[in-house]
Phi, psi and omega in degrees: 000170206260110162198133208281147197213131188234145183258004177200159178321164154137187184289160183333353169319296219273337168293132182217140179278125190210128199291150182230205181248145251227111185281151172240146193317131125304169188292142178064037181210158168221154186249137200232128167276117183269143192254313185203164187235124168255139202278080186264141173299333178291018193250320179302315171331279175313311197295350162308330218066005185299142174272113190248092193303357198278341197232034168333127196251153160212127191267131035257154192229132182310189201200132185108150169240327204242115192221202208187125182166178197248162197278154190211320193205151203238082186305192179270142171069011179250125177241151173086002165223130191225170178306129167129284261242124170300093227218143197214147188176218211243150147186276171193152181034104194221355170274130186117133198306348171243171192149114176293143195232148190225358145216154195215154132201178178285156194276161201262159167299162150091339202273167171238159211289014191256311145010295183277322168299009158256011184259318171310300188287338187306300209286310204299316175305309191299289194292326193273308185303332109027289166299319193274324189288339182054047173290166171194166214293148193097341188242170155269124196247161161230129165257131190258119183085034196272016170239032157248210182325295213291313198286270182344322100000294168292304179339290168330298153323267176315262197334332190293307206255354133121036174243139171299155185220140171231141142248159168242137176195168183295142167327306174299356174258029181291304161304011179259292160347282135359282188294337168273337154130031179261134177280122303166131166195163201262146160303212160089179177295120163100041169307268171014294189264001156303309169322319191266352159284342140329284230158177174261127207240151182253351165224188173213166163200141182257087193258041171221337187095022219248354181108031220230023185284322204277330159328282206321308227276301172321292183308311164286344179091326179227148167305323221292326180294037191210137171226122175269128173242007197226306219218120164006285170325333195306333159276355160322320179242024172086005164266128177309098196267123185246087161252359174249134187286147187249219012127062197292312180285305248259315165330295200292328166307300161313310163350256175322309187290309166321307176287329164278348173272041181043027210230018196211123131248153178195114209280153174270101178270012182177126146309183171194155154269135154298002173250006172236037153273010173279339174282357172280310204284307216284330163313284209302315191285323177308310175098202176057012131330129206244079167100219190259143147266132171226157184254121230264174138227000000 
């Protein structure tokens, strides 16, 4: 089988597609023919060499977590799903014509699999900063980077749940923004006050990494209000860095109920070929994403 791969740390180079031996279910796994893999800053992350305790590497090493493809094989001791059936989640090396999955659900009507491979880890994040951050409905949140996946997810959300939103983004997403219910405003020099001609804000979140915490921690007034999912640093300043993952079915379970109740979209904004996932990684990595990318199979 086809599978993107890398032997050694470094830049979008190093990825290279190579036939490999075709992995199989284990108990409490299912195995998936994948139609598309979706593409998260943790897959550049790793192949960088950055240290991430959540994603111990051993090289050479596959590339993806999140994919979308019909069930082909069933381990032991897994019910309620069987070959045949179109199913989108979580799992390992997931750039490959194959992939094992260690949480799933069936894919909702009306979505296509490049659509659904983008969902899972975006929603685990959203849903988890969300939690850490303790907005609640009636209050305000500002999101720093709200128009890719992860933000395009909180938006959503938090509308759902009856919390106001300001996002920040590059111009051209001001209407993307908009269109998701958020008040909009562009990133860059004199943001911060742009940001308080808004409005008042009662939590923040940092999904791009851009430098912008000692802001955040000003516009709420507390660390404890500002949650990072991008930069490092954060906690230098009393900000909460949210990198451990919670809870992959019970995500994926909201997911699905949010998209039949029409109330979750989240747009595929670039295809990929598997021999163009290093133009995937150097995309992903630029930021200024508008909802997901995903490697098409």
């Amino acid at each position: 089988m086809r599978k993107v791969s890398f032997a050694e740390f470094g830049g979008p180079d190093v990825l290279q597609l190579v036939d490999a031996e075709e992995p199989h279910a284990g108990p409490g796994r299912i195995r998936i023919a994948v139609r598309a893999a979706g593409v998260n800053p943790v897959d550049w992350r790793i192949r960088e060499g950055q240290k991430l305790s959540a994603h111990p590497v051993e090289l050479p090493s596959g590339v993806g977590q999140d994919a979308a493809g019909v069930v082909d094989e069933v381990g032991e001791g897994v019910e309620g799903v069987e070959a045949g059936d179109p199913v989108f989640g979580e799992g390992s090396s997931t750039y490959a014509d194959f992939a094992v999955l260690s949480a799933w659900a069936r894919m909702p009507e009306g979505l296509t699999f490049e659509e659904a491979a983008g969902y899972p880890s975006v929603m685990e994040t959203a849903l988890r900063v969300l939690r850490e951050v303790g907005v609640r409905s009636g209050q305000t949140l500002l999101v720093s980077g709200a128009s890719g996946g992860v933000g395009s997810a909180v938006l959503q959300i938090a509308r759902d749940r009856g919390i106001a939103v300001i996002g920040t983004a590059g111009a051209a997403n001001q209407d993307y923004l908009r269109g998701l219910g958020a008040l909009a405003t562009t990133y860059g020099e004199g943001w911060a006050a742009r940001v308080r001609q808004l409005g008042r804000v009662d939590a923040a979140l940092d999904l791009a990494g851009s430098g912008v915490i000692r802001e955040l921690v000003e516009l709420t007034g507390d660390p404890r209000k500002v949650v990072s999912i991008a930069d490092l640093g954060a906690p230098e300043l009393g900000v909460r860095f949210s990198g451990t993952a919670g809870s992959m079915p019970d995500a994926l379970a909201e997911t699905v109920a949010l998209i039949a109740r029409g109330r979750l979209h989240i747009p595929v904004e670039k295809s990929y070929t598997p021999a163009e996932a290093a133009a995937a990684h150097i995309d992903s990595r630029a930021g200024h994403t508008r909802g997901r990318r995903v490697v098409v199979f």
